[in-house]
DRENLO-475587 format. One line per field, with one value per residue (C-alpha): residue number from 1; residue in one letter; x, y, z. Coordinates in steps of 0.25 Angstrom, whole numbers, padded with zeros to 4 digits. Layout:
N
resi = (NUM, ...)
resn = (A, ...)
px = (X, ...)
py = (Y, ...)
pz = (Z, ...)
This chain:
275
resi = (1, 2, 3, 4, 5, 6, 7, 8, 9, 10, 11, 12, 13, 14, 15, 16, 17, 18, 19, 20, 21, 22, 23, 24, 25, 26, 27, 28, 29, 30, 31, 32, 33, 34, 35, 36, 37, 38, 39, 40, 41, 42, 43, 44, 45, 46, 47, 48, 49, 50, 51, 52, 53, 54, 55, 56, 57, 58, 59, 60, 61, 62, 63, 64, 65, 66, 67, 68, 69, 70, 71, 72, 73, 74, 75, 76, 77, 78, 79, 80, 81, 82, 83, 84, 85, 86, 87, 88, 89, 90, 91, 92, 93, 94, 95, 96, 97, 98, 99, 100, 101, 102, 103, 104, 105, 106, 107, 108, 109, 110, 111, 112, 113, 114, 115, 116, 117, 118, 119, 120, 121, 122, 123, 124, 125, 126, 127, 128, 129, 130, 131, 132, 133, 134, 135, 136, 137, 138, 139, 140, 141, 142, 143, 144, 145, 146, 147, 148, 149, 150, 151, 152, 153, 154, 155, 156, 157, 158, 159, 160, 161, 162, 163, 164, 165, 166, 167, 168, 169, 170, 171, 172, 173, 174, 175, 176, 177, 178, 179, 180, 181, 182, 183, 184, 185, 186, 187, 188, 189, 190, 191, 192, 193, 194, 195, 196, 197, 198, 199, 200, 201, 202, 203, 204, 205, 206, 207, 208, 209, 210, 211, 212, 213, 214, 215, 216, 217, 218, 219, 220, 221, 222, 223, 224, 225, 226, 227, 228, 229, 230, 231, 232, 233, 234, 235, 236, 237, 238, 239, 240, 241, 242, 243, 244, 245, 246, 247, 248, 249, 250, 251, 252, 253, 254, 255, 256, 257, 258, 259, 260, 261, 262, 263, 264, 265, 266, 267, 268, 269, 270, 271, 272, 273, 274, 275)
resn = (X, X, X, X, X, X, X, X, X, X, X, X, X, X, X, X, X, X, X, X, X, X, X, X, X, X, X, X, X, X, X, X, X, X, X, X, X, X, X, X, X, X, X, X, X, X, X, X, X, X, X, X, X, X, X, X, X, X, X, X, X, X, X, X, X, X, X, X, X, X, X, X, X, X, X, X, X, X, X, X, X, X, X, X, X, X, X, X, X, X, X, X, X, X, X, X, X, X, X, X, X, X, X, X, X, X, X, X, X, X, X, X, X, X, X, X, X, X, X, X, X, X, X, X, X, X, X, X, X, X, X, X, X, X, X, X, X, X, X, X, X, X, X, X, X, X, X, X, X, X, X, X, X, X, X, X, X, X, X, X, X, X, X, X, X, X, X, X, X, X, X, X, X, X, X, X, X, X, X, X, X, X, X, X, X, X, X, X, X, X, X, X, X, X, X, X, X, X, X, X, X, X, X, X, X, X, X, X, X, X, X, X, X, X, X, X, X, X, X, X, X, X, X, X, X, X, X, X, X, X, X, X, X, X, X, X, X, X, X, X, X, X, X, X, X, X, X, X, X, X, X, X, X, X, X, X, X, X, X, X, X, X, X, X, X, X, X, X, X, X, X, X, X, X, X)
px = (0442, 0456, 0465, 0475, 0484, 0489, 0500, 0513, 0525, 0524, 0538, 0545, 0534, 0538, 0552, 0550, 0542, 0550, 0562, 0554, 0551, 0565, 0572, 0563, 0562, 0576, 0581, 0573, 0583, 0571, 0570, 0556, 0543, 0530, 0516, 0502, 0495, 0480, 0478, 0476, 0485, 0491, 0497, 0500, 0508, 0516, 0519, 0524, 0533, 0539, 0541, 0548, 0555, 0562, 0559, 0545, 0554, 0555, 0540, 0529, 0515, 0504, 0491, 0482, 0467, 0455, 0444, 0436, 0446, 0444, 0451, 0454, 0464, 0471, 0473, 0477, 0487, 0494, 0495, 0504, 0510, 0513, 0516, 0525, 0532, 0531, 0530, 0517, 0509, 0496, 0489, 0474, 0471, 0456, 0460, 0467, 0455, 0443, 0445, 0444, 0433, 0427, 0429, 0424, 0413, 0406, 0419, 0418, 0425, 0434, 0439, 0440, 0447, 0457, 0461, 0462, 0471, 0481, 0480, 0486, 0495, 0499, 0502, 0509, 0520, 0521, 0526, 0534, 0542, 0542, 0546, 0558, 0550, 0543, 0527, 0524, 0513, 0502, 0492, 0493, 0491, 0477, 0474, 0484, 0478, 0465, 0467, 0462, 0471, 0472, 0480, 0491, 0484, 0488, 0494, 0505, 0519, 0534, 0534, 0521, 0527, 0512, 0507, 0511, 0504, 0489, 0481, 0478, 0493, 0495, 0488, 0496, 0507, 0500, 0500, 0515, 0518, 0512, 0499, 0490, 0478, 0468, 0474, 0475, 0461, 0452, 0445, 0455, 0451, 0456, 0452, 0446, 0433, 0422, 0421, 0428, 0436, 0444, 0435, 0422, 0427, 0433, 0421, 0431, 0439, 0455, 0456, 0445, 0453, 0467, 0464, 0460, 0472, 0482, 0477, 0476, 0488, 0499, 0494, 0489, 0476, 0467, 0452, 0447, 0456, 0451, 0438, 0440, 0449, 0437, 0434, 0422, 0421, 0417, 0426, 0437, 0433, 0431, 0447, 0452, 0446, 0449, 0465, 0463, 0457, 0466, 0481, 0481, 0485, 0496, 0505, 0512, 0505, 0509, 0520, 0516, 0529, 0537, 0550, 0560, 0560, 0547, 0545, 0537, 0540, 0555, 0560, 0557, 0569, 0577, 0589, 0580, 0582, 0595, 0592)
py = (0413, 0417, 0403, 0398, 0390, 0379, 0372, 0368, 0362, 0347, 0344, 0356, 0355, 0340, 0345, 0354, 0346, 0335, 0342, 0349, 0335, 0331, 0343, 0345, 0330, 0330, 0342, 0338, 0328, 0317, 0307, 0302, 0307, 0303, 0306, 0304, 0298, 0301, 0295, 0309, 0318, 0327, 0315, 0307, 0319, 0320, 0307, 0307, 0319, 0314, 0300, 0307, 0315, 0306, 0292, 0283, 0276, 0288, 0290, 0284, 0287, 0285, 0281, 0285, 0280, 0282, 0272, 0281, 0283, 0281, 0268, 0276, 0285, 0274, 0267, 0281, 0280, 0268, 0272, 0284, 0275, 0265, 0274, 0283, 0273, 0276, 0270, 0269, 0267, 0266, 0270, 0268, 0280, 0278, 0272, 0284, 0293, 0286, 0287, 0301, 0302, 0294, 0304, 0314, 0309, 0324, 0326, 0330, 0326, 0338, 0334, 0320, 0324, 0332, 0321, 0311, 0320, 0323, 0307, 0306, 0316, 0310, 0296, 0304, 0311, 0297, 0290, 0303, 0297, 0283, 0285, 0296, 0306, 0319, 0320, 0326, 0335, 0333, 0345, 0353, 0370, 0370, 0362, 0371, 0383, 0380, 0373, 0360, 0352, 0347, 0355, 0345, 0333, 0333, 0347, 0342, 0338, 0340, 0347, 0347, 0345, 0348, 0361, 0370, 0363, 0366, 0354, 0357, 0357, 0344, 0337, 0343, 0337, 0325, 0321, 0324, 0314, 0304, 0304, 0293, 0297, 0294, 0301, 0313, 0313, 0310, 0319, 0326, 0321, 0319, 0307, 0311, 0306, 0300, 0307, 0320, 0328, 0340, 0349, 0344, 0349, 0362, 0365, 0369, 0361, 0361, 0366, 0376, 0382, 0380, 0390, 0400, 0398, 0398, 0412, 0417, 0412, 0409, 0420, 0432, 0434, 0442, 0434, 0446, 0443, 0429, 0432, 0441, 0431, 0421, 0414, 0412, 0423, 0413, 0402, 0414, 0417, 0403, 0399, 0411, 0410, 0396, 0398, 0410, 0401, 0389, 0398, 0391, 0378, 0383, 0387, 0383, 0389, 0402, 0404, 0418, 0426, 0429, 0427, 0433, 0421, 0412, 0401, 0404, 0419, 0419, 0407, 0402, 0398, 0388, 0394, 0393, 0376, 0375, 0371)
pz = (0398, 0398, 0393, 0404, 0401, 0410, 0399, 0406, 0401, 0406, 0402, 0411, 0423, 0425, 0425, 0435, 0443, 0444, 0446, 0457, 0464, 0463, 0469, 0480, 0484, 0484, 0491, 0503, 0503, 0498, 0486, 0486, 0485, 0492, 0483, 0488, 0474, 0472, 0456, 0453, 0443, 0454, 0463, 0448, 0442, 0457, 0457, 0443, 0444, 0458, 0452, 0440, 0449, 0459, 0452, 0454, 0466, 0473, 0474, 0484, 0479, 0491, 0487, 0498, 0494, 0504, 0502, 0493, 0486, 0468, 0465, 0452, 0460, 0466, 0453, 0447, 0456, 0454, 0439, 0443, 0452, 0442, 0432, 0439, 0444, 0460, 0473, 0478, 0492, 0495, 0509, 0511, 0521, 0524, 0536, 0540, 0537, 0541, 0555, 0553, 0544, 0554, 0566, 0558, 0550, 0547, 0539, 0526, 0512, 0513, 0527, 0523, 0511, 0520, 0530, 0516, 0511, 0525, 0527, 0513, 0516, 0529, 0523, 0512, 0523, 0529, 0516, 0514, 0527, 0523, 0509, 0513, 0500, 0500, 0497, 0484, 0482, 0472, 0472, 0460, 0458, 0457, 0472, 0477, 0474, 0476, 0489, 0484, 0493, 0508, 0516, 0522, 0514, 0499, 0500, 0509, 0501, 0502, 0487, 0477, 0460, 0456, 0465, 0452, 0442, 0440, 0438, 0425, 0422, 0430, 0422, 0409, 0418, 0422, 0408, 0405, 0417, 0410, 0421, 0419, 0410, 0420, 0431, 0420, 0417, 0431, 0439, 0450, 0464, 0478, 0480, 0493, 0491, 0481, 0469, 0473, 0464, 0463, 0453, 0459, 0472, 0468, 0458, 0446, 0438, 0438, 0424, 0427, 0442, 0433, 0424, 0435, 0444, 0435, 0432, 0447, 0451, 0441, 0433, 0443, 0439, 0450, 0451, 0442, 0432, 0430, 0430, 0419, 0413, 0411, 0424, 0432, 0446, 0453, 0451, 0452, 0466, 0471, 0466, 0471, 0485, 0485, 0483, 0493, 0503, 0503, 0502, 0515, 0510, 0500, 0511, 0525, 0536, 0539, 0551, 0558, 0556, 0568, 0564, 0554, 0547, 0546, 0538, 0526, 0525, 0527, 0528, 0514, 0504, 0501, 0506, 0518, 0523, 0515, 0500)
């Protein structure tokens, strides 16, 4: 198996990131930053970056528990909370949901997962008015590629710090921050129902699929090429075709092109809308 390494330089990445955070918050002409905090490591390492990026004052983190959620998650939470050193709400959205759930009761987890998400997502862009601050996105390289993410649910944000980093160096990062330990070391999950997690849905685990992607994408390997490099055919073809599947949600919505200048081909810069 050929060796990958994932090593990243903590100290300059948290430069850049906070830098990142500060200079497109405030070039939209904003000073605050709205964060939807789940008690897992993406939301946490977010929250710490924006906290240290525009000052914990200037930070609202949403808890946004549904009735099944882990109590573990919640407390989780209010450790980044407390050690960030944020502001902090918490909206209860089950009864937002279960009318629908009720509507519809052949719906399935992955539809009930979806509209938990949007709702989130909702309550997020509602607090982003009241708050006067710009959601902040939370999902890392690897969901991002593989599509392991709600379209218009916890994809949605104004700018996304983390959507770089693989989770395997989010966590290398998550310990730099200073993360709490046992956000650090638990199972990922979304939360969305009883025992769910992340691996046990996608049937690999992050460190396993890191490897793997950073090869296809930052490094240009054709499938053939990691299959001769050491991993499984099988599990080659099921990631590729996944990423294949799910570009969808990595992109605005195609315009059809009609005019000379169509937004998303050739109106693109910044020169563009005047920064």
């Amino acid at each position: 198996m050929k060796t990958v390494d994932l090593t990243i330089n903590t100290d300059l990445t948290r430069r850049i990131l906070t830098g990142f955070i500060r200079s497109e918050i405030t070039r939209m002409g904003f000073s605050r930053a709205v964060i939807g905090l789940s008690g897992g490591i993406d939301s946490a390492v977010s929250c710490f970056l924006a906290a240290e990026a525009l000052g914990g004052e200037n930070v609202l983190a949403v808890r946004m528990p549904y009735r099944t959620s882990s109590a573990d998650s919640l407390e989780d939470a209010q450790k980044v909370i407390e050690a960030a050193g944020v502001q902090s709400l918490t909206v209860e959205i089950t009864p937002m949901v279960e009318p629908l759930f009720q509507r519809f009761p052949d719906m399935d987890n992955m539809r009930r997962g979806n509209i938990m998400a949007r709702q989130r997502m909702i309550i997020l862009y509602d607090q982003s008015a009241a708050f006067n601050g710009l959601v902040v996105g939370t999902g890392n390289k690897t969901e991002i590629l593989l599509g392991y993410t709600t379209l218009y649910g916890d994809s949605a944000c104004a700018l996304n710090p983390i959507g770089d980093l693989y989770k395997t160096q989010l966590r290398q990062l998550a310990e730099a921050l200073g993360v709490p330990e046992s956000i650090r070391r638990k199972a990922p999950s979304a939360d969305l129902w009883a025992g769910q997690t992340d691996e046990g849905e996608l049937g690999y685990t992050y460190a396993e699929v890191d490897r793997l992607l950073y090869l296809l994408v930052d490094q240009r390997y054709t499938p053939q090429e990691c299959i001769e490099a050491g991993f499984e055919p099988l599990f080659v073809h099921r990631v590729v075709e996944r990423m294949r599947r799910n570009q969808f949600k990595r992109i605005l919505p195609p315009i059809a092109k009609l005019s000379n200048r169509t937004i998303g081909y050739d109106f693109l810069y910044l020169r563009d809308w005047g920064t």
